[in-house]
C-alpha positions as CSV (number, residue, x, y, z in Angstrom):
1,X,19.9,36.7,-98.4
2,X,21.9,38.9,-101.3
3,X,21.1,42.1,-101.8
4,X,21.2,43.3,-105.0
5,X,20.6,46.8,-106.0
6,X,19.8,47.8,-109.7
7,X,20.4,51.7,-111.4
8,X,18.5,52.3,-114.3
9,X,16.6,55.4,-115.6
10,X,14.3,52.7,-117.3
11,X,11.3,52.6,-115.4
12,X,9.8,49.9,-117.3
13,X,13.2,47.6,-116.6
14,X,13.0,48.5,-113.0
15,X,9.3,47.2,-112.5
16,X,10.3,43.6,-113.8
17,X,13.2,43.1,-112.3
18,X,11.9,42.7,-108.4
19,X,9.5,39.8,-109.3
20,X,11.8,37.9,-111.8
21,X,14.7,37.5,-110.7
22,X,13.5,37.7,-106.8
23,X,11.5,33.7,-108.0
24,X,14.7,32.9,-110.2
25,X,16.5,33.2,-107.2
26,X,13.8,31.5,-104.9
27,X,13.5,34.3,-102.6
28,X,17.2,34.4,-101.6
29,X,18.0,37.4,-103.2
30,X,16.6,41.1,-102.2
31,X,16.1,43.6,-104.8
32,X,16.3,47.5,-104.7
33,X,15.6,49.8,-107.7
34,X,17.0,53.0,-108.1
35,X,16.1,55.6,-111.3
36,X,19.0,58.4,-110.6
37,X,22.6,58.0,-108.8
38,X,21.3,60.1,-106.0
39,X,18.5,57.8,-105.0
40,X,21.3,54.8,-105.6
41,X,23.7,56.4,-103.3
42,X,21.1,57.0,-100.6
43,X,20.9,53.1,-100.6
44,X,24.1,52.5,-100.2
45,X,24.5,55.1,-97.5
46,X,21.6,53.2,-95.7
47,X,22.2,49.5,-95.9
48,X,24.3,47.0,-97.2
49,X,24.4,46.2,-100.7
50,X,25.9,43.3,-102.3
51,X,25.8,43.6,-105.7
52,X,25.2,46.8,-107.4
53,X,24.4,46.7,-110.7
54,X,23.9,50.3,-113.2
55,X,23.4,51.1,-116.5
56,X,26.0,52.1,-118.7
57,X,24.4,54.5,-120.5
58,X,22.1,56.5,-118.0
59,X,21.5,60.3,-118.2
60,X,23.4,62.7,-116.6
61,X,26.2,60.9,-115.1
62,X,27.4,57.8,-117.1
63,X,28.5,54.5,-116.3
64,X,32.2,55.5,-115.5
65,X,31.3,58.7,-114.0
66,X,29.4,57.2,-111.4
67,X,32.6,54.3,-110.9
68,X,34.7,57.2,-110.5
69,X,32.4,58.3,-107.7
70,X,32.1,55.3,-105.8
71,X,35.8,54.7,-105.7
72,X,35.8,58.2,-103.8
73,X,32.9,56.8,-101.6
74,X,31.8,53.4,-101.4
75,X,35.7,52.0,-102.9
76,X,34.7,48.2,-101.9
77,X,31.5,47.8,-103.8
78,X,31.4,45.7,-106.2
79,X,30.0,46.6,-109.3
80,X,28.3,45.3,-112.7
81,X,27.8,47.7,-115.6
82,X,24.5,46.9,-118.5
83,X,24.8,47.8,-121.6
84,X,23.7,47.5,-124.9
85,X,26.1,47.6,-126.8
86,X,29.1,45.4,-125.1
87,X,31.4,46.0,-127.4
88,X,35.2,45.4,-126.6
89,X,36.2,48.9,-126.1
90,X,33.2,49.5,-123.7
91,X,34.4,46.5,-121.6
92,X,37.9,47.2,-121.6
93,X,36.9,51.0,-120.2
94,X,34.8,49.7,-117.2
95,X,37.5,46.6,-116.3
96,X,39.9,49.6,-116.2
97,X,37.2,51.4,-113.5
98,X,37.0,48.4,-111.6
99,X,34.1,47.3,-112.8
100,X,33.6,42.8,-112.1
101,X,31.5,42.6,-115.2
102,X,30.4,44.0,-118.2
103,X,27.2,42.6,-119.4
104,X,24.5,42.9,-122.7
105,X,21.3,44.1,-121.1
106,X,18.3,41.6,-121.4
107,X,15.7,41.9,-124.0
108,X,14.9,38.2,-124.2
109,X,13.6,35.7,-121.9
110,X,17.0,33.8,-122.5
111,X,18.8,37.1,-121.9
112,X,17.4,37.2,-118.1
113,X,18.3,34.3,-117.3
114,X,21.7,34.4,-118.6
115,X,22.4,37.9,-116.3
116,X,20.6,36.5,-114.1
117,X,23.2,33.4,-114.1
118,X,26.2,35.2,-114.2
119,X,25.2,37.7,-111.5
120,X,24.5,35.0,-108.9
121,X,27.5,33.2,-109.8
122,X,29.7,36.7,-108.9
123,X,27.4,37.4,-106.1
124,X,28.1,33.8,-104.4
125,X,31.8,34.0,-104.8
126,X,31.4,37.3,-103.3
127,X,32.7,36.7,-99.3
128,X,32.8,39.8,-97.4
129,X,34.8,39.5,-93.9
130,X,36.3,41.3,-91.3
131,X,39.3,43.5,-92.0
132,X,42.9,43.4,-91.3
133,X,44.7,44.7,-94.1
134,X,47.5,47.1,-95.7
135,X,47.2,50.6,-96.2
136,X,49.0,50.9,-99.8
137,X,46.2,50.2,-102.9
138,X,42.8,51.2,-100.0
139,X,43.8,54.8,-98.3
140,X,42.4,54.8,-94.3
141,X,39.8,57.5,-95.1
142,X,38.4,55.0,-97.3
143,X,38.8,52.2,-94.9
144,X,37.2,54.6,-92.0
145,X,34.1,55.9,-95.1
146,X,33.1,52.5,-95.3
147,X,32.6,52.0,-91.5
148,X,30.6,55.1,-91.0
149,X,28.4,54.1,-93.4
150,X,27.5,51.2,-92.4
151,X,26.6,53.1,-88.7
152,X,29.7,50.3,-87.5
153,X,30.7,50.3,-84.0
154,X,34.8,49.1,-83.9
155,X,38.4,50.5,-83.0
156,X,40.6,50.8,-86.2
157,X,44.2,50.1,-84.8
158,X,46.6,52.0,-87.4
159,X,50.6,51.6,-86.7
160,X,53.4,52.2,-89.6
161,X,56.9,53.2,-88.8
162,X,56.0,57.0,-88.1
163,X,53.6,56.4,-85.6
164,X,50.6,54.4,-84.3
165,X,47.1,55.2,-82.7
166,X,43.6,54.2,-82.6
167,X,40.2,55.6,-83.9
168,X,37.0,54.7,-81.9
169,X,34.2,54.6,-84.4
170,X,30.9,54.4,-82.5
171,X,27.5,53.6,-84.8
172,X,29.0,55.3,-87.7
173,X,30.6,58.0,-85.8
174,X,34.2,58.7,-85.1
175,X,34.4,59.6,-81.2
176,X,37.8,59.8,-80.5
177,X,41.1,59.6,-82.0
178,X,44.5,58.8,-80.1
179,X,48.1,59.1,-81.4
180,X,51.4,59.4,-79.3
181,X,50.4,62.4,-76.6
182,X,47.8,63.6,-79.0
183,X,44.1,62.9,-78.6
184,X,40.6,64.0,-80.6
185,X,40.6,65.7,-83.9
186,X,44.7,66.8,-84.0
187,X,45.5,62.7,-83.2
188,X,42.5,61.8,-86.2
189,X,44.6,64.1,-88.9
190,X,47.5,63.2,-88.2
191,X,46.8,59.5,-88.4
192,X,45.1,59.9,-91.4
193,X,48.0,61.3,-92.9
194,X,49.6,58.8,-92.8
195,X,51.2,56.4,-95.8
196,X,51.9,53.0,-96.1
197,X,51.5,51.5,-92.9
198,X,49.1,48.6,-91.9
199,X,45.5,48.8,-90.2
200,X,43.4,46.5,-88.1
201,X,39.9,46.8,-86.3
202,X,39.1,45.1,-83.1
203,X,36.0,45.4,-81.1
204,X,34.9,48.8,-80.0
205,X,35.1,49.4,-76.3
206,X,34.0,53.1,-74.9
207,X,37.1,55.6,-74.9
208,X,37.8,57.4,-72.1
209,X,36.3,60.0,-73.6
210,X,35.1,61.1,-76.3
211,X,36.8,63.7,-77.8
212,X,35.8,64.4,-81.4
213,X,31.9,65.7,-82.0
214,X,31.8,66.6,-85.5
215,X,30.2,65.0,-88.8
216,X,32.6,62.1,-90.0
217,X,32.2,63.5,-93.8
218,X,33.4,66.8,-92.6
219,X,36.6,65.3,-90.3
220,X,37.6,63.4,-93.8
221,X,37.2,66.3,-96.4
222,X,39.4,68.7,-93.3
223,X,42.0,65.8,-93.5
224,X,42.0,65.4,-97.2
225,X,42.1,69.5,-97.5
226,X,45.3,69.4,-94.3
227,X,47.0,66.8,-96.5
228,X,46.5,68.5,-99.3
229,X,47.8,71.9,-97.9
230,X,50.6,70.5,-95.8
231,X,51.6,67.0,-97.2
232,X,53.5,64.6,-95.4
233,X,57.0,65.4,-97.6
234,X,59.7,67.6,-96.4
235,X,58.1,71.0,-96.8
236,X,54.8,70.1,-94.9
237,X,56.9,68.8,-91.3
238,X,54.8,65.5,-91.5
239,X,52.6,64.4,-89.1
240,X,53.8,66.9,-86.1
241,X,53.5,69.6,-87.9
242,X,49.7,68.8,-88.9
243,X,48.9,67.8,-85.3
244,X,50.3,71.0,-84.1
245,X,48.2,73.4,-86.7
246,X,45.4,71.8,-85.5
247,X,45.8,71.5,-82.0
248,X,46.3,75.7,-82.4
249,X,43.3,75.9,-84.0
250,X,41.4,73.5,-81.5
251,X,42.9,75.7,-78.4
252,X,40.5,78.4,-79.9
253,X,37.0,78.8,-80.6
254,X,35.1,75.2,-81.6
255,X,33.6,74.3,-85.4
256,X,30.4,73.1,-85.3
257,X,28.7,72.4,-89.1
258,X,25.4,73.9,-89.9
259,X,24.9,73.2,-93.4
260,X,26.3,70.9,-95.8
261,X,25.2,70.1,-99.3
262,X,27.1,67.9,-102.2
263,X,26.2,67.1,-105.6
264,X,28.2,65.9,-108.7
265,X,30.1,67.8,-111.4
266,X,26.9,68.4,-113.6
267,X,24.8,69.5,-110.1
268,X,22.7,66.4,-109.3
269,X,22.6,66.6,-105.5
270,X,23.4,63.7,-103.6
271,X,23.8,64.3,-100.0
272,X,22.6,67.3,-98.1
273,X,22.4,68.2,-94.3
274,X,20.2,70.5,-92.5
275,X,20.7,72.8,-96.0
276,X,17.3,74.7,-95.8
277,X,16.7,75.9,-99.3
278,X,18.7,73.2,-101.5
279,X,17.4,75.2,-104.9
280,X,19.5,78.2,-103.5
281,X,22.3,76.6,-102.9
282,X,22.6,74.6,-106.1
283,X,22.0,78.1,-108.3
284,X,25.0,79.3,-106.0
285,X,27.3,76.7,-107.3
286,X,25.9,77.0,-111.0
287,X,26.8,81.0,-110.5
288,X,29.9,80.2,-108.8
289,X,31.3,78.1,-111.5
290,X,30.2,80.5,-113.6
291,X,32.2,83.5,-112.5
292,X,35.5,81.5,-111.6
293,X,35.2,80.3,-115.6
294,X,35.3,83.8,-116.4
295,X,37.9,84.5,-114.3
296,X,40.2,81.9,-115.5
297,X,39.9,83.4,-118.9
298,X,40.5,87.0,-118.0
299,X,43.6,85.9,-115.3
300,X,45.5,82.6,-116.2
301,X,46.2,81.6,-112.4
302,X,45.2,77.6,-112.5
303,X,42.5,76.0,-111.6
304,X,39.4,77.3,-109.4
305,X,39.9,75.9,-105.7
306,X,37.0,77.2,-103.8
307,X,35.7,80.2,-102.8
308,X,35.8,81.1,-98.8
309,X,33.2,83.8,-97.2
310,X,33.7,85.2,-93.7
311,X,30.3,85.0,-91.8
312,X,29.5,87.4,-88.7
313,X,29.4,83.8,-86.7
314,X,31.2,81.7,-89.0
315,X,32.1,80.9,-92.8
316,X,30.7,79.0,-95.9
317,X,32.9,77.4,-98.3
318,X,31.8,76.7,-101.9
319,X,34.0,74.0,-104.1
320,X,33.2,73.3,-107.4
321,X,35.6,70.7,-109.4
322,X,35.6,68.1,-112.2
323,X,33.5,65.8,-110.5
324,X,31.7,67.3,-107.8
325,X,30.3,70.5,-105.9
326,X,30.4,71.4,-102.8
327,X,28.8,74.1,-100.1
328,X,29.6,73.6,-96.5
329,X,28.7,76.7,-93.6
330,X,30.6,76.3,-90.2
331,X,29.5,78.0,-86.9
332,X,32.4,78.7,-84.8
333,X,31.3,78.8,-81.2
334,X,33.4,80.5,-78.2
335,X,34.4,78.0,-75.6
336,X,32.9,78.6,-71.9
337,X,34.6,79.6,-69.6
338,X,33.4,79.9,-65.6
């Protein structure tokens, strides 16, 4: 059974396809519909999709935007763009974003069945196994994104000439970490800041214990923003000096995540978590990217980073980019002690 999933603000398109091509395909295939990217994504989050096929031309967020995004978090899908008009230069653009195909959206019975054709011809050739592989063109977050959301269970086994370690993902959430003497969130940065080395999975057995409670989408943006900060090249100290920053910081009070909401560059939301009022919390971002575009014009510093408030329990921290928007509020809690 294939599952194809189909993005299309075209309602009418969306109602036909189910039926057709589910008796073209004799009931092998199972079709989703999705109208926006943020229902799409919420699929994808959910189950495994074998084919996902959008519309180039969709509202929004186009075609290539939303490639862009899913090489930031679904990087292994594989992809087939509609359009109507596939003209050379739109093809070349979406084999550039990794698209498999690039094909003239149906109007005609014979058009059907010639999508129809090509899609299960991609979609048979399409194998997907187990992973052992090299961490140079797929980065481990990505590796690691892709088992949490398919809620896996596995131990990824990373080991390059810096160092080794393992990550115990347990139903889509990363448990534990281990790398040299370090263990829990300090072993998971460091590993993940890691370049060029090799990764392989084997099957999960219980750590331990399990040493690493928070949100995987939060552990993976903190690594990205680490890396980012501190960098793996001769100013950062490399992987020992990451592990130690955060081993300082774990010695301390605990992060626990209260609220986290995401969305794309043009504020269509597309994940959220236990955010309460999500119409707040988008018109903060609008007003946020607001103000910092007035303040680039008044002060010529660069580019807006994000803006960081200090909380009588914790802190919020708003992001708003190119390509996405982001408001996450932390609780730090005081560690017991008897």
């Amino acid at each position: 059974m294939r599952h194809i999933l189909f993005v299309d603000d075209d309602t009418g398109f969306l109602s036909m396809i189910p039926e057709l091509f589910e008796q073209m395909a004799k009931q092998k295939w199972k079709i989703s519909t999705a109208s926006t990217h943020a229902r799409a994504l919420e699929i994808l989050q959910g189950e495994r999709v074998d084919l996902l096929v959008v519309d180039f031309g969709m509202p929004v967020m186009d075609g290539l935007q939303f490639m862009r995004l899913l090489a930031r978090t679904h990087p292994s899908q594989q992809v087939v763009m509609l359009t109507g008009q596939a003209t050379e230069e739109n093809r070349k653009a979406c084999m550039e974003q990794g698209a498999a195909l690039l094909l003239q959206k149906p109007v005609t019975p014979e058009g059907y069945q010639a999508v129809f054709a090509a899609l299960e011809s991609l979609s048979n050739a399409h194998t997907q196994a187990g992973f052992r592989g090299m961490m140079r063109q797929v980065g481990l977050q990505e590796v690691l994104q892709m088992e949490c959301l398919g809620r896996k269970s596995s131990v990824l086994e990373v080991f390059t000439p810096k160092a080794r370690g393992l990550i115990y993902i347990s139903d889509g959430a990363i448990v534990h970490a281990e790398s040299g003497t370090q263990q829990g969130e300090a072993a998971l940065y460091g590993l993940l800041g890691l370049h060029g080395g090799e990764f392989n999975f084997r099957a999960y057995t219980e750590p331990a214990q399990r040493t690493i409670t928070g949100q995987w989408e939060f552990l993976l943006m903190e690594a990205a923003r680490l890396h980012d900060e501190g960098g793996e090249g001769e100013k950062g100290g490399g992987i020992a000096a990451i592990g130690q920053e955060i081993t300082k910081v774990l010695g301390a009070p605990r992060v626990r995540i209260m609220e986290l909401l995401l969305c794309t560059g043009a504020g269509e939301m597309l994940f959220e978590h236990q955010c309460h009022s999500v119409d707040t919390r988008l018109q903060m971002l609008e007003q946020v990217q607001q103000e910092a575009a007035k303040l680039a014009e008044i002060v010529p510093s660069g580019g807006f980073d994000r803006l960081e408030l200090t909380l009588e329990d914790g802190r919020l921290v708003a992001q708003v980019v190119a390509d996405r928007r982001l408001v996450v509020r932390s609780l730090v809690q005081e560690e017991k002690t008897e």
